[in-house]
N, C-alpha and C positions, 0 to 999 in steps of 0.2 A: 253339419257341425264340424268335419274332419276338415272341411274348407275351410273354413273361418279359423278354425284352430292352425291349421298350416298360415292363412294367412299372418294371423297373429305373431309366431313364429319366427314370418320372413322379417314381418316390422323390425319387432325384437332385434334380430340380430341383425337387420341392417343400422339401426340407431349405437348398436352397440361396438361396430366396424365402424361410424363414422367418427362416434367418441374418442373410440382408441387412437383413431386418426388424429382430432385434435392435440390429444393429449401427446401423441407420439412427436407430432410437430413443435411443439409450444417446447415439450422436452430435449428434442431435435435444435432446434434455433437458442437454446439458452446454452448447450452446450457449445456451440461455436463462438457465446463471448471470450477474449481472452483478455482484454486489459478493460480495467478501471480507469474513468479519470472523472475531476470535475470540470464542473465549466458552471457560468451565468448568466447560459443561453435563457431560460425562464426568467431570469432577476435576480432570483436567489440562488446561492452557492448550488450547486446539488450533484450527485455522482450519476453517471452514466453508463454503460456497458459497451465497448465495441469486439468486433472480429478483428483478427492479427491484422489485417488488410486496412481497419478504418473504413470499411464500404457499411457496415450494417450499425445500427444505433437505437438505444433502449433508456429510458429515463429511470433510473432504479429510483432514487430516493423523490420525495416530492414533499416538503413539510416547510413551514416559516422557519426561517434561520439559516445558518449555516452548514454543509455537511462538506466536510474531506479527508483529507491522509489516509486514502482506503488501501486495503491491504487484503489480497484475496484468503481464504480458506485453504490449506493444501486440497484436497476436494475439490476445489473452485465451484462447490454450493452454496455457499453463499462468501459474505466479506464485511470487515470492521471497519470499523470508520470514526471523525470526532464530528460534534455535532455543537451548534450554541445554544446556551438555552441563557438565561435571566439577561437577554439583551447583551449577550457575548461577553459577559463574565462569567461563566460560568462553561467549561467546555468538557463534556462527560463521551464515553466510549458505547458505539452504538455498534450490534450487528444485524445483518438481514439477508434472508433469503434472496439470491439472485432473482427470481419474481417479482421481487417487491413484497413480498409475503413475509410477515414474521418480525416484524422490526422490535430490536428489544434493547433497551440503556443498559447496560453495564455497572456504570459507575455514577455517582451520584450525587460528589463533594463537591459544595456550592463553593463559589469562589477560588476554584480552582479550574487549572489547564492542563486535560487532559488530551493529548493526542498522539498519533504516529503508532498504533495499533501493529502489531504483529505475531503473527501465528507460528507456533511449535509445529514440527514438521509430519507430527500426528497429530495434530488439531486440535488438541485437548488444555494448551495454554496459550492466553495473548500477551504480549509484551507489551506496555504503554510508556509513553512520559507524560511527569506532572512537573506544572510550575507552576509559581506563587511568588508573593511576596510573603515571606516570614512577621514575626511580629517585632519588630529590628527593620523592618522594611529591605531587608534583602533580599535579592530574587534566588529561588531555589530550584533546582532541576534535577528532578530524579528520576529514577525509570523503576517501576514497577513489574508487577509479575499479576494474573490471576489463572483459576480455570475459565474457559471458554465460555461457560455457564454464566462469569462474572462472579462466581466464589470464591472465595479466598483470596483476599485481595494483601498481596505480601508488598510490602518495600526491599528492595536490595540496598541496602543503607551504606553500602560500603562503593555503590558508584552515584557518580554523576554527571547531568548528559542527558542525551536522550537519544531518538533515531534506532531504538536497538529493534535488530535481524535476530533470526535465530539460526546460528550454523549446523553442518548438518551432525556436527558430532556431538550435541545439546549446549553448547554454550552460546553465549551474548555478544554479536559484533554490535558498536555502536559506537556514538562520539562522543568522549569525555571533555568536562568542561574544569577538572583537574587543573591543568594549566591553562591555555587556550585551548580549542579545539582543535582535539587529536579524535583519531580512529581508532579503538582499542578491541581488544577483544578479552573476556571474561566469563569465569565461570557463572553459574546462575546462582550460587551467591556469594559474587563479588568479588571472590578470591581469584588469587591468578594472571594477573590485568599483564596483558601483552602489549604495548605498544608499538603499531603499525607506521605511525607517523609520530614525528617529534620537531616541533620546528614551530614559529609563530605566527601562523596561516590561521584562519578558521578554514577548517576540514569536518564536514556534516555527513549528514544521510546515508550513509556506508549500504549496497546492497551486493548480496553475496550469488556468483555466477550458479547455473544450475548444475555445475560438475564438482562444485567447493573448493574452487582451485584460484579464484581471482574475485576480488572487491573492485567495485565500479563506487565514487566518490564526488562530492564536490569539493573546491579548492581557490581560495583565494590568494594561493599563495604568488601567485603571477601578477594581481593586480584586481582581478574583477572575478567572479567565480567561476569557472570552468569545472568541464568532467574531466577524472583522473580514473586508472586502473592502474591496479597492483595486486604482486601473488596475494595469495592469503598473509603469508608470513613477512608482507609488509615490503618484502625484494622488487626490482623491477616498475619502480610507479611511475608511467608515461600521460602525457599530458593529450586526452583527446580532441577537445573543441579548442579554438583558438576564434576567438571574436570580442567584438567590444561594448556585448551584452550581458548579463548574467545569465548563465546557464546553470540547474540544478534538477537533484532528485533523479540521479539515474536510477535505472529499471533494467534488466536484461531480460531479452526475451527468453520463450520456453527450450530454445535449443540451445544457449548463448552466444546465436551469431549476430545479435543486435544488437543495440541497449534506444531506448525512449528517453527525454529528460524535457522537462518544462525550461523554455525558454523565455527571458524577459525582452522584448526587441520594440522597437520604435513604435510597431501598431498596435499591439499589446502581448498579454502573454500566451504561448500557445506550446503546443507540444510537437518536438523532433523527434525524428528517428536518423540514428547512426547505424553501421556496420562495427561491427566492437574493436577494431582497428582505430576508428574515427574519422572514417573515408564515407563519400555518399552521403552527407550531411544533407537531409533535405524537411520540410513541414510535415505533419502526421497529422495532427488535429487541431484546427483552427481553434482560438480562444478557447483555452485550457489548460487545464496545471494539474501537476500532480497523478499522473499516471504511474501507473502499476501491471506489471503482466504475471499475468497466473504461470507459474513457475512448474513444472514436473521435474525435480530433484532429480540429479542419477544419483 
């Protein structure tokens, strides 16, 4: 009997060393993702997970329709994202578990354009834009506010725009549609509006470096869109890519000595990586848009 009981034992706790095993690993390999992107490698839109390097690849979302403009979690456990539903009229705020585990809508407003998600630097609100047409048939762009939960879904009524960051000392960079598109920065409600750029460019997607010292931008003030960098306080804005393709959606990596941005080029669209200079300009991820890198703020 003491044998059998010892045996038992050994079972026991060898299944229970290899479990921990799995689980350590699976826990182990999701922490190495560090950027978002999508692609329509499957057909449909869908987000994916890589390593800083682009070597290792994970299919996060997988559902009919569209998913993109993800946007990680300070945590980097999970990430937001927009999604289509009534046949792409309708575009609602999704988030989910880096597993794939957990997928949960947000928001809900039929016939509305919900996207471009962004998390508070404690985790606890996301940032979005909505557009529509009003009933005047105007287009409207605004950027919202909720908790993470999806609760309390607030309008900032006093901006317009969309693309909004959240800096690290609680306010709203993003690009106001005021005039043309400018870069602004604001309080979180609405008051305060700083402009960064003033001129009649569209200027989009503002993301803010992980030291909160410099904004990475797109810019068509040259011709065709290019990435741009400038301080925070709008001083110093140098022109990085120079080519005669659209380039957008910068991303800075988690040290700020990169930046990512979707490129549009002759074979389709795909994602680069720069030196945040805009030197070493080379491919990152074949056919794909819309990348993101998980940020650790100093």
């Amino acid at each position: 009997m003491k044998i059998q009981n010892f045996k038992l034992v050994k079972t026991v706790t060898f299944l229970v060393l290899i479990l921990g095993s799995i689980v350590y690993c699976q826990e182990n390999k999701s922490s190495s993702y560090t950027i978002a992107y999508g692609s329509k490698e499957s057909g449909d839109m869908e987000i994916y997970l890589t390593d800083s390097e682009g070597k290792e690849k994970f299919k996060l979302t997988n559902r009919k329709g569209r998913d993109g403009y993800v946007a990680w979690s300070p945590d980097g456990k999970k990430v937001a994202m927009y999604a289509y539903h009534d046949d792409g009229n309708t575009w609602s705020i999704h988030t989910i578990n880096i597993d794939g585990t957990n997928r949960q809508r947000l928001t809900r407003v039929k016939d509305k354009w919900d996207s471009s998600p962004a998390w508070s630097s404690n985790g606890k609100k996301i940032a979005f834009a909505r557009e529509y047409a009003n009933e005047k048939g105007a287009w409207q762009e605004e950027i919202w506010l909720m908790n993470s939960d999806g609760s309390k879904q607030t309008q900032i009524k006093y901006l317009e725009g969309g693309g909004a960051v959240f800096t690290q000392d609680g306010k709203l960079l993003y690009h106001s549609k005021k005039k043309s598109y400018e870069i602004c920065i604001a309080d979180l409600d609405g008051s305060n509006i700083v402009w960064l750029t003033n001129n009649d460019a569209k200027e989009l997607h503002p993301d803010i470096s992980p030291n909160g010292k410099q904004v990475a931008f797109m810019s068509d003030r040259d011709g065709n869109f290019e990435i741009y960098v400038m301080n925070i306080d709008g001083s110093n804005q140098k022109r990085l890519t120079n080519n005669n393709h659209e380039d957008w959606n910068p991303s800075w990596s988690s040290d700020g000595s990169k930046i990512i941005f979707q490129s549009s080029e002759a074979d389709g669209k795909h994602v680069n990586i720069m030196n945040n200079d805009g030197s070493s300009v080379r491919r990152f991820i074949p056919n794909a848009t819309g990348a993101t890198w998980l940020k650790k703020y100093k």
